[in-house]
C-alpha positions as a printed Julia matrix, in Angstrom:
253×3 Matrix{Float64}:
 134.37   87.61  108.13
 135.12   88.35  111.67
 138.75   87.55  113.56
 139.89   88.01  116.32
 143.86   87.56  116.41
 146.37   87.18  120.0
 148.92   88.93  119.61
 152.0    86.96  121.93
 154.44   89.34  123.32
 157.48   87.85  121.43
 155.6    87.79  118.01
 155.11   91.49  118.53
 158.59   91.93  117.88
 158.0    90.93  113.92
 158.46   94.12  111.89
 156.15   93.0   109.4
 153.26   92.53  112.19
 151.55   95.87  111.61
 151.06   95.45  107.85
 149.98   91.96  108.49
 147.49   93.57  110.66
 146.39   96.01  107.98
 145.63   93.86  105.72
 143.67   91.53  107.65
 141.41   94.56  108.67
 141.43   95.06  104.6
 140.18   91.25  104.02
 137.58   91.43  107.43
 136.4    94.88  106.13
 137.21   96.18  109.35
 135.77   93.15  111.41
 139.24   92.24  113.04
 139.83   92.7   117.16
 143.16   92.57  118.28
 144.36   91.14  121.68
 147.79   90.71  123.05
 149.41   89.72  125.42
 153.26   90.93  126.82
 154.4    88.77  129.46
 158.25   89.34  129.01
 158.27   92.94  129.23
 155.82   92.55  132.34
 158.96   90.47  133.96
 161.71   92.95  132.88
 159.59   95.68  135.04
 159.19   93.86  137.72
 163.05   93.24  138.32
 163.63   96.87  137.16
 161.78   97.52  140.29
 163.66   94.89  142.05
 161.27   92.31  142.42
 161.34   88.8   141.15
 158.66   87.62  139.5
 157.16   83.93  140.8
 155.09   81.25  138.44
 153.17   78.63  139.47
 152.57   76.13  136.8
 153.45   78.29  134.16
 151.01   81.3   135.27
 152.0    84.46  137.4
 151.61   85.16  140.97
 150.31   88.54  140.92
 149.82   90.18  144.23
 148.27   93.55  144.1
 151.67   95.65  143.73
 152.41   93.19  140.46
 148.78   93.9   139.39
 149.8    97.6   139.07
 152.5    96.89  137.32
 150.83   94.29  134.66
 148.28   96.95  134.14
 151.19   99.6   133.39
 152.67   97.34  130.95
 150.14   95.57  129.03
 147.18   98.42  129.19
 149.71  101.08  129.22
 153.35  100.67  127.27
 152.02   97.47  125.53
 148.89   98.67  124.07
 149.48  102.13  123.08
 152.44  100.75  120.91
 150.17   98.48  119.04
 147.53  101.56  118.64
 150.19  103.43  116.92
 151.6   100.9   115.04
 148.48  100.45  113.74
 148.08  103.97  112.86
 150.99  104.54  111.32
 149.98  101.48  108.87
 146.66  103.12  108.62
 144.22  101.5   110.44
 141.85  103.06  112.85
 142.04  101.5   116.24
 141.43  102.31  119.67
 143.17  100.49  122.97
 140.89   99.06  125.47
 141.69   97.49  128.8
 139.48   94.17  129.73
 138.31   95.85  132.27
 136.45   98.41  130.09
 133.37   98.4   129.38
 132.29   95.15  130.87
 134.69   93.44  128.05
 135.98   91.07  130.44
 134.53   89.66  133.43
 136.92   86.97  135.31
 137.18   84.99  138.43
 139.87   84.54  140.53
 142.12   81.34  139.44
 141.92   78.43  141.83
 140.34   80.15  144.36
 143.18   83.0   144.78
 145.87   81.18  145.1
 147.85   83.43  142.62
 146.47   86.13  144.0
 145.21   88.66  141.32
 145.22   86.12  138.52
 141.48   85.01  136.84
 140.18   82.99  134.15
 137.29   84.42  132.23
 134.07   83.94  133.48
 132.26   86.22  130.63
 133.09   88.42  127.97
 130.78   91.23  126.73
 130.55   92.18  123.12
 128.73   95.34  123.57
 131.78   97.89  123.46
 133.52   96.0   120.65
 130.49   95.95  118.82
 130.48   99.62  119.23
 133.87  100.34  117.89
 133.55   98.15  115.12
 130.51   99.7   113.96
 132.31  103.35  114.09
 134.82  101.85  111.98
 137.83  100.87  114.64
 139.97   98.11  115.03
 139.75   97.16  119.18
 142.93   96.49  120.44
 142.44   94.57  123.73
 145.02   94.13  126.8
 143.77   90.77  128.67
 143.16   92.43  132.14
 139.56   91.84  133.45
 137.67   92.73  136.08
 136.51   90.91  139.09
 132.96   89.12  137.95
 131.9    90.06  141.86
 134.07   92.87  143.48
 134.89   94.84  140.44
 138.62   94.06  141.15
 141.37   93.73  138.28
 142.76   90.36  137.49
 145.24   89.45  135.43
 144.14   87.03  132.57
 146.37   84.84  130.19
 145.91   86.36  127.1
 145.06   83.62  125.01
 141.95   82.5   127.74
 141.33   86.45  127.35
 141.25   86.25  123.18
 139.36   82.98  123.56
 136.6    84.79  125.57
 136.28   87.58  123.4
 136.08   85.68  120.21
 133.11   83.45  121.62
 131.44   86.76  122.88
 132.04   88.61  119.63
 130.85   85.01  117.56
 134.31   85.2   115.75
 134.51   83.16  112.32
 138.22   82.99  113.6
 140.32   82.84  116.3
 144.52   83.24  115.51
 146.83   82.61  118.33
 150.05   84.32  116.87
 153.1    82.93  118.01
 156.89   82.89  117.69
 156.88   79.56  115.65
 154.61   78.89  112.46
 152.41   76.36  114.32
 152.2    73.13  116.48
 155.41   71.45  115.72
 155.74   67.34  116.07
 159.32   65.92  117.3
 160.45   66.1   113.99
 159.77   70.08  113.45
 157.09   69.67  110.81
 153.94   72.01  111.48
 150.94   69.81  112.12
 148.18   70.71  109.91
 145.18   70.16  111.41
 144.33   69.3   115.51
 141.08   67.35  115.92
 139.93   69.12  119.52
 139.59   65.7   121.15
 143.01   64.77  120.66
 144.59   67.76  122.35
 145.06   66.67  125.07
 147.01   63.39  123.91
 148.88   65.99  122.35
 149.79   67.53  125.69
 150.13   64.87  127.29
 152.87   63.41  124.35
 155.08   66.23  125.21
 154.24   67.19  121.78
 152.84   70.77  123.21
 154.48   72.35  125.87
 154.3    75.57  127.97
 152.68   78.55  125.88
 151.72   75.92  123.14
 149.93   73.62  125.72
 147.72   77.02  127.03
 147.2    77.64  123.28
 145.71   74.56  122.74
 143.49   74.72  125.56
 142.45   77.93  125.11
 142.01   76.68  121.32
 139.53   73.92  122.44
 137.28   76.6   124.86
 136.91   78.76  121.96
 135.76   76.0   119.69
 133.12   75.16  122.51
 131.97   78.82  122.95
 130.72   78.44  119.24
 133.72   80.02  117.04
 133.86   78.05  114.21
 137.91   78.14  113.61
 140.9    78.61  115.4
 144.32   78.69  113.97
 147.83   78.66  116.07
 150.62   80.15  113.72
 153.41   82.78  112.92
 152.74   87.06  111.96
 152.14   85.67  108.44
 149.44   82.64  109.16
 147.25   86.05  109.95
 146.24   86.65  106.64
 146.7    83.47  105.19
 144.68   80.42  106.17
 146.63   77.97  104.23
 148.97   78.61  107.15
 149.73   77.51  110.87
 147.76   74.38  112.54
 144.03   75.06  112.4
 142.19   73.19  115.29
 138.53   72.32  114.8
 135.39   69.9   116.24
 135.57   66.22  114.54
 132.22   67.24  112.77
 134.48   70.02  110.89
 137.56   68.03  110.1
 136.95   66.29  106.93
C-alpha cells in the first residue's frame, strides 16, 4: 500500500506524530511520502521581521521577499524537524523541497495576483520513486517551481500533497488535521463525503477555511486517480476506521 499523508502545521505539534509516522512506514513497508505544510510559523517570521503578512481569500500574498522567507521556514526549519523526528523514531527519510527534482511544477494563482503563490500544474514521481526504492521516507515541503520560468511559488500544501499523491498513484491520500475529521453543526465526525456533495458541504457552512481547501483538494486527488482520501487527526494515520474518508459515488457503497 502506498500513502501519502499532509502533515498541517498545527497537527505537527502532536507528540505522538512521529511514532504515528513510524508505524505507517511499518504497515506501507516503506511506501509512505510525507508532506507538510507550516503556515503559522511562516506568519510568526514574517512579523519577527516586521512585516505583516496579507491573505486574500484565505491564501497568502507572497511577494518575492515573503517567498524567501516561506522557503526558510517550510524547506528549511519546518522540514529538517520532521527529518529528525523521523530519525529519531527510526525511519529513514530524506527532506525535499517541491522544487527538487521536477517534484512540483506550478503555475502562478489567478494570473499573479498573489504574487509568488501557484497551484500545481504537474507533479513528477521520478525522485520519489527513487527514494522509495533506496528505502527512504520523502518528506516534502509544498514549494514548487515555476512550470515556465523555473521560479519558486508557494503552494498550499494540501493542493501540493494532492499532486503528489496522483503523480505517485497513491492508494491513499491523509490530510492530517487539528480535529479528527469533517465535523457537522452538531460536532459529530462525518463518516463518509460522497465527492459530489462537497461542495453543498461548503457551501452549508458545514466546511470552512482549511477544511473547505481540504475538501477541494480531497476531490482533485480523487480525479487524478487515487483511489482514497481521508481528512482526520495524528491517529486517523494508521487507522482507517478513522477521520471522514471522501470517495467517487461508484466507491461509496
Amino acid at each position: 500500500m502506498r500513502q501519502v499523508v499532509k502533515i498541517g502545521g498545527r497537527a505537527q505539534s502532536d507528540p505522538a506524530l512521529p511514532a504515528v509516522l513510524a508505524a505507517a512506514a511499518r504497515v506501507t513497508g516503506g511506501q509512505l511520502i510525507v508532506v507538510h505544510g507550516g503556515g503559522d510559523e511562516v506568519t510568526a517570521m514574517q512579523r519577527l521581521l516586521g512585516n505583516e503578512p496579507q491573505f486574500i481569500g484565505g491564501r497568502r500574498v507572497t511577494t518575492p521577499a515573503d517567498l524567501d522567507v516561506v522557503r526558510m521556514i517550510l524547506s528549511g526549519t519546518i522540514n529538517k524537524r520532521m527529518v529528525r523526528q523521523l530519525l529519531d523514531a527510526g525511519v529513514a527519510s530524506v527532506g525535499v523541497s517541491g522544487e527538487d527534482g521536477g517534484i512540483l511544477l506550478a503555475l502562478p494563482l489567478n494570473g499573479g495576483a498573489l504574487g509568488a503563490v501557484g497551484e500545481p500544474h504537474a507533479a513528477g514521481a521520478d525522485a520519489l520513486e527513487a527514494l522509495l526504492s533506496a528505502g527512504f521516507v520523502p518528506v516534502v515541503s509544498p514549494l514548487g517551481r515555476h512550470a515556465v520560468t523555473g521560479e519558486g511559488l508557494n503552494v498550499n500544501g494540501d493542493d501540493a500533497a494532492a499532486a503528489i499523491a496522483a503523480a505517485v498513484a497513491a492508494d491513499e491520500l491523509v490530510l492530517v488535521a487539528d480535529v479528527p475529521g469533517v465535523l457537522d453543526e452538531a460536532g459529530a465526525v462525518l463518516g463518509l463525503i460522497p465527492a459530489d456533495a462537497i461542495d453543498r458541504i461548503i457551501a452549508s457552512g458545514t466546511a470552512r477555511g482549511g477544511m473547505s481547501a481540504k475538501l477541494q483538494a480531497a476531490r482533485r486527488a480523487l480525479a487524478g486517480g487515487v483511489a482514497s482520501v481521508r481528512i482526520g487527526d495524528t491517529f486517523s494515520i494508521a487507522d482507517p476506521r478513522l477521520g471522514t474518508r471522501i470517495a467517487n459515488a461508484h466507491t461509496t457503497a
